[in-house]
N, C-alpha and C positions, 0 to 999 in steps of 0.2 A: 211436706211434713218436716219437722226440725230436727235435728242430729241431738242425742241424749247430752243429756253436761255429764262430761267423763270425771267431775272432781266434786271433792267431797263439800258441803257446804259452807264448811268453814276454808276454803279453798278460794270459794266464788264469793264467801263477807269479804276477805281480804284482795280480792281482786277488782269488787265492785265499790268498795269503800272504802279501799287499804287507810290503814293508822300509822301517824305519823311522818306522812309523808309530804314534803317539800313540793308546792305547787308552784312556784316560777322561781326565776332567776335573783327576785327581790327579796325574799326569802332569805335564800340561802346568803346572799351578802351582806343582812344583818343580824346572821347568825353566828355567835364565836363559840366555834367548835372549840374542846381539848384536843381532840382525835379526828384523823378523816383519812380514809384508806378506797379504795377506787379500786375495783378485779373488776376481769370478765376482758371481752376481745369485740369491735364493733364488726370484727370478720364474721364471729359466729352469731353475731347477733343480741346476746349478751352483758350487759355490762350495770355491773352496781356500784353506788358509792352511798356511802355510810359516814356521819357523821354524829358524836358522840361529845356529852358534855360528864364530866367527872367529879364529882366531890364525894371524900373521904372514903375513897378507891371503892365507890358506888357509880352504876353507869346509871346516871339521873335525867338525861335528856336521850334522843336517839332519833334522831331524824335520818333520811336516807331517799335519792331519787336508784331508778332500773329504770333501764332500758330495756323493755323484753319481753316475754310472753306471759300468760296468765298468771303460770309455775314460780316461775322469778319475782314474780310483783306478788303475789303475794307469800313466797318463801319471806323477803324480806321484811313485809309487812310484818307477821307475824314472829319474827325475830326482834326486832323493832318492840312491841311489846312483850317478848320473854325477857328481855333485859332489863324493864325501865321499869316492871310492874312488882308491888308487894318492896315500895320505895328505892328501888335499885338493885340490879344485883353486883354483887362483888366482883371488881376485875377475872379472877384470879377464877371464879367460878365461870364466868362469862368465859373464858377461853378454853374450858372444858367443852362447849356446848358443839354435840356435834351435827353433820348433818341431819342424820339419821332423830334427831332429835325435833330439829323443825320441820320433816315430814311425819312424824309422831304427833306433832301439836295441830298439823295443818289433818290430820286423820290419815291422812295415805297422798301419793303423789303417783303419777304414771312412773315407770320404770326408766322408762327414757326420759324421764324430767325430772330427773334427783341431781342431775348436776346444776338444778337451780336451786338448790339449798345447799350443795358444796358451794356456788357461787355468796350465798349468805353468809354461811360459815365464817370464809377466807375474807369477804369484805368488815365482818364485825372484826377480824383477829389482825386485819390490817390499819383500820383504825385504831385496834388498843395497842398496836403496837407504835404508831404515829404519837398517843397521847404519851406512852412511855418516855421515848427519843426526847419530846418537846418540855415532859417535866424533869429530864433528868436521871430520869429511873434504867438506864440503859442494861442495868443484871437484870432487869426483870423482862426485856425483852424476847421474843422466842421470835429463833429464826424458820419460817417456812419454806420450803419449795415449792410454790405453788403451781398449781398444774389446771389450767384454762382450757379448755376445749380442745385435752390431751395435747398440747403443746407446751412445755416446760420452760418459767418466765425468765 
C-alpha cells in the first residue's frame, strides 16, 4: 500500500510540473540574465539558483534550476511565478517577499521543510541583488547574512 502525499496539491503541480524552470545546460547559456544569485550548500543537499531578467524595475522573466527535494523544487517554482505574474512585480516589492509567503502560496509546507522557501527567498534577493551591482544601482543594494543549513556564509 502506498504512503499518503504529505503536501498540499499545489505543492505536487509545482513539483510535478514546476514553471519556469530551466531543463539543460543549453538553456541556460542562451539565456541573458539581469540577475543571477545561487544559495543553499551541496552538503545539505540543497541548492537554488535563480535567474531574473528586469525591465522598468519590473521582474519580467524568472527562470531558476534546485537541486533538492520536492519542498525546494517547488518552493522555487512557485516563487518563480509570484514575481513574473500580473506583468511583473516591482524590485522593491519583490524583496519584501518573505518565506512565510511562498509557503502561504504553496498552501502549507512540512515544518521541517520551510528552510526550502527560506532557501527561495534568499536566492530571489540574491539575484536582485546581482541585478543591482551590474546596473549600477549599488544604494539600492541590501546587504544579507545569510544563513544555509544553519551555517553562516
Amino acid at each position: 500500500m502506498a504512503e499518503p502525499w504529505f503536501y498540499t496539491d499545489v505543492v505536487k503541480e509545482h513539483f510535478f510540473k514546476p514553471h519556469n524552470i530551466f531543463n539543460s545546460e543549453e538553456e541556460i547559456k542562451g539565456y541573458e540574465a539581469d540577475g543571477v544569485g545561487e544559495v543553499g550548500s551541496p552538503a545539505c543537499g540543497d541548492v537554488m539558483k535563480m535567474f531574473i531578467k528586469v525591465k522598468d524595475d519590473r521582474i519580467v522573466d524568472c527562470k531558476w534550476q534546485t537541486f533538492g527535494c520536492a519542498s525546494a523544487i517547488a518552493s522555487t517554482s512557485v516563487l518563480s511565478v509570484m514575481v513574473t505574474e500580473k506583468k511583473g512585480m516591482l524590485l522593491d516589492s519583490a524583496l519584501k517577499i518573505k518565506p512565510d509567503d511562498i509557503v502561504s502560496r504553496l498552501g502549507e509546507l512540512p515544518i521541517r521543510k520551510f528552510h526550502c522557501s527560506v532557501l527561495g527567498h534568499r536566492a530571489l534577493r540574491a539575484a536582485i541583488k546581482d541585478y543591482f551591482k551590474k546596473s549600477g544601482q549599488k544604494k539600492r543594494v541590501v546587504d544579507d547574512e545569510p544563513f544555509v543549513c544553519g551555517v553562516k556564509k
